[in-house]
DSSP file (Angstrom, degrees, kcal/mol; ACC not computed):
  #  RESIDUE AA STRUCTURE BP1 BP2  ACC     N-H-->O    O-->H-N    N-H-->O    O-->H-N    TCO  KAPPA ALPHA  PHI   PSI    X-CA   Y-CA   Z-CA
    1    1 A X     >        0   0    0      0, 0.0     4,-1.9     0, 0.0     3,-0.2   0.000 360.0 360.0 360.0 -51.6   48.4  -41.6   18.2
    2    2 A X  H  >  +     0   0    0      1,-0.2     4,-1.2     2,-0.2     5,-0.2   0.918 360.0  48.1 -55.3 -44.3   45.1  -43.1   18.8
    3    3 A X  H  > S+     0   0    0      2,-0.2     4,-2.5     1,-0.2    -1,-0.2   0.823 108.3  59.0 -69.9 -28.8   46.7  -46.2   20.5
    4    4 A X  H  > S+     0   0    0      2,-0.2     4,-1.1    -3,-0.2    -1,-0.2   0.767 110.0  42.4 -14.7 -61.8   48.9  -43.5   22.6
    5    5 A X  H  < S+     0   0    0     -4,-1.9     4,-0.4     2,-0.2    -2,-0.2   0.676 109.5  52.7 -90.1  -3.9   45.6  -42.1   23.8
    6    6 A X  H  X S+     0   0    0     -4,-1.2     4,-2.8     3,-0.2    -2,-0.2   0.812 115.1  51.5 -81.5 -57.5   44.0  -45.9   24.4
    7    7 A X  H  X S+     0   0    0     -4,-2.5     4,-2.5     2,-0.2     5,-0.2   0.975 111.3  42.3 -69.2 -38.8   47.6  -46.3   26.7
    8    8 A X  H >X S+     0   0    0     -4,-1.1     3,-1.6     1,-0.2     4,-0.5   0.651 109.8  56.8 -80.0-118.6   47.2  -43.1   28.8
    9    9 A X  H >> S+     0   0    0     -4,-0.4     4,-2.1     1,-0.3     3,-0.7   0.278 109.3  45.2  42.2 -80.9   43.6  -43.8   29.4
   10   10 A X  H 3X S+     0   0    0     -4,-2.8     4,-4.5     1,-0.2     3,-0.4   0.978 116.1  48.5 -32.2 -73.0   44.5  -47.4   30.9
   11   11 A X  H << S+     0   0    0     -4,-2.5     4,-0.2    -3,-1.6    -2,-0.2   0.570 110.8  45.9 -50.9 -16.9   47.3  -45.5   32.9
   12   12 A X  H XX S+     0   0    0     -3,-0.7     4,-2.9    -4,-0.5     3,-1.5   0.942 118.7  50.2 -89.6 -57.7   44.7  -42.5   34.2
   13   13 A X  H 3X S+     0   0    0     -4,-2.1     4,-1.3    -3,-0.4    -2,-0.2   0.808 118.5  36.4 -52.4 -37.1   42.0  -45.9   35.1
   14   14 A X  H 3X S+     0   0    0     -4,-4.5     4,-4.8    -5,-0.5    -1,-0.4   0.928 110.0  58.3 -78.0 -25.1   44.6  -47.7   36.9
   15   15 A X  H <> S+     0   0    0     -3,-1.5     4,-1.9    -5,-0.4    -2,-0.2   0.843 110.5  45.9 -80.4 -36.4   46.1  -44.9   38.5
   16   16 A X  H  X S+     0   0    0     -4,-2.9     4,-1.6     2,-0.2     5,-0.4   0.881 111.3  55.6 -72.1 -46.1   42.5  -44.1   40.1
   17   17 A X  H  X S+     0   0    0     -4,-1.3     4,-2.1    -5,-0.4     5,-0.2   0.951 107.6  48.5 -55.7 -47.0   42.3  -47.7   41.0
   18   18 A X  H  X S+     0   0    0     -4,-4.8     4,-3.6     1,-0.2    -2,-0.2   0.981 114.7  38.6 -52.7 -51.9   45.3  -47.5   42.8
   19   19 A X  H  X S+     0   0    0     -4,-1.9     4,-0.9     1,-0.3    -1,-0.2   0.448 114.4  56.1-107.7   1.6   44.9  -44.6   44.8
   20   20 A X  H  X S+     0   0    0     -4,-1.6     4,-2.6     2,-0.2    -1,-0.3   0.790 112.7  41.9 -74.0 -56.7   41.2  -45.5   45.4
   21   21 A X  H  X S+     0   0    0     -4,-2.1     4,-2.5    -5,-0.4     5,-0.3   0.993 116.8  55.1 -49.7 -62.8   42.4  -49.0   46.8
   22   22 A X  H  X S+     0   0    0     -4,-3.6     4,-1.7    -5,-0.2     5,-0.2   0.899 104.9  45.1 -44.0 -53.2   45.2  -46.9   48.6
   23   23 A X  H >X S+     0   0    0     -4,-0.9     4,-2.1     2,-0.2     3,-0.9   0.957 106.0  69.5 -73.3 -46.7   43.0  -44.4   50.4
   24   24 A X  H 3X S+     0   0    0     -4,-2.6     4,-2.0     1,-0.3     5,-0.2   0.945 110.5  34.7 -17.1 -75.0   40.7  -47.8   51.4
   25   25 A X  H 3X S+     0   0    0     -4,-2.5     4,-0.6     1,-0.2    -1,-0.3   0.596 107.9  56.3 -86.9   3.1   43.4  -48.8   53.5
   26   26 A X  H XX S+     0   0    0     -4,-1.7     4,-1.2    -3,-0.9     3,-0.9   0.929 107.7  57.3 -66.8 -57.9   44.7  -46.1   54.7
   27   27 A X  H >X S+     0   0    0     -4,-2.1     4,-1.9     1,-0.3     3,-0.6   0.807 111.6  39.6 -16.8 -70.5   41.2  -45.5   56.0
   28   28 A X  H 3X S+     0   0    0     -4,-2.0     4,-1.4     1,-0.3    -1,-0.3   0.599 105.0  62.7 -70.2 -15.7   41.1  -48.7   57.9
   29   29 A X  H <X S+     0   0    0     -3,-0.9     4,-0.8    -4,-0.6    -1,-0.3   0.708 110.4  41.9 -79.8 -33.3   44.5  -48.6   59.1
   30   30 A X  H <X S+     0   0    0     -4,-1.2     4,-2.0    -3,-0.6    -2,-0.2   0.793 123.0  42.5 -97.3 -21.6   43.3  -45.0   61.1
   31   31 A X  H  < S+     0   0    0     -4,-1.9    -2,-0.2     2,-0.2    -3,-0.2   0.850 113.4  47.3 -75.0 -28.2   39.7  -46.9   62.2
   32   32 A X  H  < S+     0   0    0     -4,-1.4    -2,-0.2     1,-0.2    -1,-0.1   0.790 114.7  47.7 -95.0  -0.6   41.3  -49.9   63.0
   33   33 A X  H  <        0   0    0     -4,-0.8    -2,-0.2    -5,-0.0    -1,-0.2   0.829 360.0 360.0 -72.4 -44.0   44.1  -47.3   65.2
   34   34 A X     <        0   0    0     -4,-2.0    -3,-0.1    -5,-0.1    -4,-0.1   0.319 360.0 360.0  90.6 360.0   41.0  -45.7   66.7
């Protein structure tokens, strides 16, 4: 159970990482479109 909540955890940290890194470039993709 504990290691369960240790895997989800990861999965929430990455999942934020991603979609931080994703909105990054999305970002630059509409500045560097003007």
């Amino acid at each position: 159970m504990e290691q369960n909540a240790e895997s989800i955890n990861a999965a929430r940290e990455f999942s934020a990482l991603f979609w931080q890194e994703f909105d990054t470039g999305r970002n630059s993709r509409n500045a560097a479109l003007g």
